[in-house]
NURO-503962 format. One line per field, with one value per residue (C-alpha): residue number from 1; x, y, z. Coordinates in nm, 2 decimals, decimal comma, always signed. Last residue first. Example, Ala and Ser with C-alpha at 12.3 -4.5 7.8 and 13.67 -1.06 7.14 Angstrom:
2
nr <- [2  1]
u <- [+1,37  +1,23]
v <- [-0,11  -0,45]
w <- [+0,71  +0,78]
This chain:
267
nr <- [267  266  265  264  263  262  261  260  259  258  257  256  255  254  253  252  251  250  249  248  247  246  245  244  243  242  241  240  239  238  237  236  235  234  233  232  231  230  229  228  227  226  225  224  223  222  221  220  219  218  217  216  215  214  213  212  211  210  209  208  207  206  205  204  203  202  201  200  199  198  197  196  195  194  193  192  191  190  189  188  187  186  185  184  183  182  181  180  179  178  177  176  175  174  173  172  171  170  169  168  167  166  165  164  163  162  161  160  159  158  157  156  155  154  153  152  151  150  149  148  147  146  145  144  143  142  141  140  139  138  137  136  135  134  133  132  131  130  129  128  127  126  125  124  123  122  121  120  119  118  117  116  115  114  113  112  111  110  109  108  107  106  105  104  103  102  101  100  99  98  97  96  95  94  93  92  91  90  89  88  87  86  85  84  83  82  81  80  79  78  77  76  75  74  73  72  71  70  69  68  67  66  65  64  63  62  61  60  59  58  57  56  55  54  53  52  51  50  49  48  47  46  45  44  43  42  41  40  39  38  37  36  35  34  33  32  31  30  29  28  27  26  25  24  23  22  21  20  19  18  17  16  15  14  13  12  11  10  9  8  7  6  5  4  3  2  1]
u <- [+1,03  +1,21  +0,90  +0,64  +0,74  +1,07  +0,99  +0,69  +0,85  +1,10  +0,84  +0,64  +0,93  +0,65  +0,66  +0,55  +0,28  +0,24  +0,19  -0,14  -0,12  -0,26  -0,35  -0,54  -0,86  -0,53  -0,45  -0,78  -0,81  -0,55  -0,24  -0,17  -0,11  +0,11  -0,03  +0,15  +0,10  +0,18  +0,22  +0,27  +0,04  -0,25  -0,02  +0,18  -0,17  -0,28  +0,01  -0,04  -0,32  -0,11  +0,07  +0,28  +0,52  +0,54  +0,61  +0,75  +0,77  +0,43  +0,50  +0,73  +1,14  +1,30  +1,52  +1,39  +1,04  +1,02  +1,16  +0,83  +0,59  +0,76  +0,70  +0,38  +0,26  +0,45  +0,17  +0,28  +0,10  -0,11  +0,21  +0,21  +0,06  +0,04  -0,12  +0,00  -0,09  -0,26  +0,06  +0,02  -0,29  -0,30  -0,36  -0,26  -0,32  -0,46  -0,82  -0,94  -0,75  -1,03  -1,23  -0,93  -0,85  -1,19  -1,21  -0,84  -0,95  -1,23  -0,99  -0,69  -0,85  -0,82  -0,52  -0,34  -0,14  +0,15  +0,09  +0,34  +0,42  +0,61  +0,88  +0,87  +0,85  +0,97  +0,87  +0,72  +0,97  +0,95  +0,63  +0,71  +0,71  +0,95  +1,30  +1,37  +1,55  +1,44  +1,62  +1,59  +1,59  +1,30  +1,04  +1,25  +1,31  +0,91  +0,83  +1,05  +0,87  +0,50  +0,63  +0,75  +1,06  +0,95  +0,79  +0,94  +1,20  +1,33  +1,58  +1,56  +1,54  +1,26  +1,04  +0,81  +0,62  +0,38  +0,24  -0,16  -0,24  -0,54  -0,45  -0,06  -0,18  -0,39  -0,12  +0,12  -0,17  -0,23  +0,17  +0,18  -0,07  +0,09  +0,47  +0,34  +0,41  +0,74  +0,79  +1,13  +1,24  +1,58  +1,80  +2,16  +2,30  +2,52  +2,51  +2,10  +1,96  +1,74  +1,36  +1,11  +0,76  +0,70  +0,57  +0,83  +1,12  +1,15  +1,53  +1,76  +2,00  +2,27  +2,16  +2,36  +2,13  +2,24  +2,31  +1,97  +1,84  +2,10  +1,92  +1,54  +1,58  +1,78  +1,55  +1,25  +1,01  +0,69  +0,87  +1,01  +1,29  +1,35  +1,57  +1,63  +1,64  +1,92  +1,93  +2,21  +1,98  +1,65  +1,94  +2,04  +1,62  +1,61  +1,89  +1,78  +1,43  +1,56  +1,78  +1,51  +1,49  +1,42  +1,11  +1,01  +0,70  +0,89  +1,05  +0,99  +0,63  +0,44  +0,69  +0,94  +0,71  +0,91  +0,95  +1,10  +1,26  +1,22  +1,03  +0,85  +0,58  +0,55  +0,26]
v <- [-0,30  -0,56  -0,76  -0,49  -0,12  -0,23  -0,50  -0,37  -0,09  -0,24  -0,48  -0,18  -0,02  +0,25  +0,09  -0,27  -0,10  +0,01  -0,26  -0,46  -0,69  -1,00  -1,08  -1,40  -1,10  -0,91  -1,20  -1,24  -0,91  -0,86  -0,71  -0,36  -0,26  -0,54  -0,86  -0,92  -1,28  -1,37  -1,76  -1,86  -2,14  -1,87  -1,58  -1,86  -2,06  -1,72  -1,64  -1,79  -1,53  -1,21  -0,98  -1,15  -1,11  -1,42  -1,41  -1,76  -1,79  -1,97  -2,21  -2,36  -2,40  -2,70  -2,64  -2,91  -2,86  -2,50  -2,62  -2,86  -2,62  -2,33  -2,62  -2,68  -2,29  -2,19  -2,46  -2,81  -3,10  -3,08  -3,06  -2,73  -2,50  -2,18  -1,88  -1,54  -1,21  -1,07  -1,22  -1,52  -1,70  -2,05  -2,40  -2,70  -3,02  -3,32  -3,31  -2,94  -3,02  -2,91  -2,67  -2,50  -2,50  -2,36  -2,11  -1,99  -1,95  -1,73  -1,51  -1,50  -1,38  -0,97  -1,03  -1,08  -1,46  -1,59  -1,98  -2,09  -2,47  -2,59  -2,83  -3,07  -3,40  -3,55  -3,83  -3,59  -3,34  -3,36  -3,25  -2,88  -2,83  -2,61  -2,61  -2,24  -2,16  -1,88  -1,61  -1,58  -1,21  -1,26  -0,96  -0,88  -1,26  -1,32  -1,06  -1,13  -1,49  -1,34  -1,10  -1,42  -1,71  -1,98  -2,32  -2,24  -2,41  -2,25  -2,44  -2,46  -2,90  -2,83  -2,54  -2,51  -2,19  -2,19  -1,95  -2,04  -2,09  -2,29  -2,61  -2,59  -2,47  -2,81  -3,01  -2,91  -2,86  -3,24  -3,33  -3,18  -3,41  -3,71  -3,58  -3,55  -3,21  -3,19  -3,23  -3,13  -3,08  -3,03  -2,96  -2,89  -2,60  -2,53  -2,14  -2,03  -2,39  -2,59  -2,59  -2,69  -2,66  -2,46  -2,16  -2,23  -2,14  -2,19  -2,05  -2,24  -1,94  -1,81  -1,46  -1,17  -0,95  -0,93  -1,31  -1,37  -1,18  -1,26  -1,65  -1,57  -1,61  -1,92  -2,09  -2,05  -1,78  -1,90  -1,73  -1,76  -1,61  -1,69  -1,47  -1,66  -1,45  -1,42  -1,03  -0,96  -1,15  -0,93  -0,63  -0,78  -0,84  -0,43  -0,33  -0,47  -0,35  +0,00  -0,05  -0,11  -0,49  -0,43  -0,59  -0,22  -0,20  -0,28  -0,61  -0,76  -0,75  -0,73  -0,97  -1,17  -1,35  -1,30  -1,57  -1,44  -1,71  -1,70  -1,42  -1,34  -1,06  -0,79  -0,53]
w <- [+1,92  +1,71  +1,59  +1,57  +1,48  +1,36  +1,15  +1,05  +0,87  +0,73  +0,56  +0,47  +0,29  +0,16  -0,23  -0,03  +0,11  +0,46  +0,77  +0,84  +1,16  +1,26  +0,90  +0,79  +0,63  +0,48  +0,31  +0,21  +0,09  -0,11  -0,03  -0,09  +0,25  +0,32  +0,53  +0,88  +1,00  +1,39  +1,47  +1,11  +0,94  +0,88  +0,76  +0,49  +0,34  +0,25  +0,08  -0,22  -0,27  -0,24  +0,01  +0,21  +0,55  +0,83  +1,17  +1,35  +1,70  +1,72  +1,47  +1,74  +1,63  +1,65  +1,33  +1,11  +1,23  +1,16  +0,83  +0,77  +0,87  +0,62  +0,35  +0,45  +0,48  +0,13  -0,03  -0,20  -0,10  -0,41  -0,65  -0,85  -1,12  -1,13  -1,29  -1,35  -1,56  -1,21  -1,00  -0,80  -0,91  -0,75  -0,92  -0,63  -0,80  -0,83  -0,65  -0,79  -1,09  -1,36  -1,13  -1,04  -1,39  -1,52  -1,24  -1,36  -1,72  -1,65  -1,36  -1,58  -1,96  -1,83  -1,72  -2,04  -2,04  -1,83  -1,78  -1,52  -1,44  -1,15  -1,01  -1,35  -1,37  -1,65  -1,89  -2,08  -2,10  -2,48  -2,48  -2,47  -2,83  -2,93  -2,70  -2,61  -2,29  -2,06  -1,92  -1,52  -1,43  -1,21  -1,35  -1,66  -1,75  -1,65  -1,91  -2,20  -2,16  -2,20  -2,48  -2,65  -2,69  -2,79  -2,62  -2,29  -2,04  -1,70  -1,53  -1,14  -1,23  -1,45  -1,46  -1,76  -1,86  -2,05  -2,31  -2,41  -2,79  -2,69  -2,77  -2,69  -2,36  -2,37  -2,41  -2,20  -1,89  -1,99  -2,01  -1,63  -1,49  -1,64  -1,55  -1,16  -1,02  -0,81  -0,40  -0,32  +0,01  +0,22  -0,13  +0,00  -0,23  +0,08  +0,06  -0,01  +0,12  -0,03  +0,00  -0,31  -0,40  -0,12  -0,33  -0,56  -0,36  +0,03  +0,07  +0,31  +0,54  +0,46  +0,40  +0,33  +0,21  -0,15  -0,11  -0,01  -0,33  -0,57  -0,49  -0,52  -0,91  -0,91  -0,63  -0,85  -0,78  -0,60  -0,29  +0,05  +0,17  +0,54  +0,81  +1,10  +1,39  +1,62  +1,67  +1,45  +1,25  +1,17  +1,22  +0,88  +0,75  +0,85  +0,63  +0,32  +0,40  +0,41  +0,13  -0,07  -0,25  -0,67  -0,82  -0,97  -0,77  -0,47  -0,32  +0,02  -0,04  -0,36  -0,51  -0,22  +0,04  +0,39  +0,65  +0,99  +1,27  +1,67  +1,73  +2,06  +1,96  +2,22  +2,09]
């Protein structure tokens, strides 16, 4: 297999990072020898930019980081923000309103802060998942003049896939609802996806989409293996991902990125 790589996209959770969220030094090692050899090493992630941040620095990175699933692109050392494109404050005052209805935790991010109606098992988790503490302001209705980069809702896994149907169904025109981890859904801008916004910085460096490899594992990835020249799905990724997928490497808790890496791109 002779893939001709010009730049490297990598979804973070369930790929880059293991079971326990942390980065392997095998991976670590293999995104360096990624650029010793003169290819772009992108993070890209439905984290904020503050959470995916220690990451790129722990590698070394300076390179811009696609945070919130494409919702926003600006760059790991310069701070420079390349694209932003937030939810609209009506359409996020509804989801406000109607978590506060049915008891639903939300949360909020505005300007790579993280804002929550109280602090809760739901919040705890995100903080130990992303290590991004969340501030506690009540009602979250005072943003709503504001609009905000992404909203979360965290609940038990078991209520996700009746309640996700119902928001698809509800914003299927206004915006883009995704699940990203099995307590997770998101909310975002309809012109956001991580296959957009990794469109849009191939463009700014001059680089074809079919130089670019890209890494995921779950449902927001989709849009990131089919707008890449050569996807490579993890061996726990869902099926979809894995159905977009030009190449299947080991599970994110075998250093499947490392793996793949050198098996396929620097072979």
């Amino acid at each position: 297999m002779n893939i001709s790589c010009k730049l490297a996209a990598f979804d973070l959770d369930g790929t880059l990072l293991n079971s326990d969220n942390q980065l392997s030094q095998e991976n670590c090692t293999a995104l360096q020898d990624l650029e010793k050899n003169n290819i772009i090493v992108v993070l890209i992630s439905g984290r904020m930019h503050r959470s995916i941040l220690p990451i790129s620095n722990q590698i070394g990175l300076q390179n811009p980081i696609i945070s919130y699933n494409g919702g926003m692109v600006k760059h790991a050392s310069t701070g420079e923000i390349f694209h932003h494109t937030p939810v609209p404050a009506d359409y996020a005052m509804e989801i406000v309103s109607d978590c506060n209805e049915k008891g639903i935790h939300l949360n909020f991010c505005l300007n790579d802060e993280l804002y929550v109606a109280e602090i809760n098992q739901w919040s705890k988790l995100y903080e130990t998942r992303t290590g991004v503490p969340a501030n506690q302001v009540g009602n979250l209705s005072k943003f709503k003049d504001d609009t905000p980069t992404k909203l979360l809702i965290i609940l038990p896994p078991d209520q996700l896939p009746t309640l996700l149907e119902e928001y698809k169904a509800t914003y299927s025109e206004k915006l883009y609802v995704t699940q990203t981890q099995p307590e997770y859904i998101e909310f975002m801008n309809p012109d956001v996806t991580k296959g957009r916004a990794l469109e849009a910085l191939a463009n700014r460096y001059g680089i074809s989409l079919d130089s670019i490899v890209a890494f995921g594992d779950s449902y927001n990835d989709e849009s990131l293996l089919q707008t890449a020249g050569f996807g490579i799905a993890m061996g726990n990724a869902v099926e979809p991902v894995k159905e977009n997928a030009e190449y299947i490497t080991a599970t994110n808790d075998e250093n499947g990125v490392a793996k793949a890496i050198y098996d396929v791109i620097l072979k």
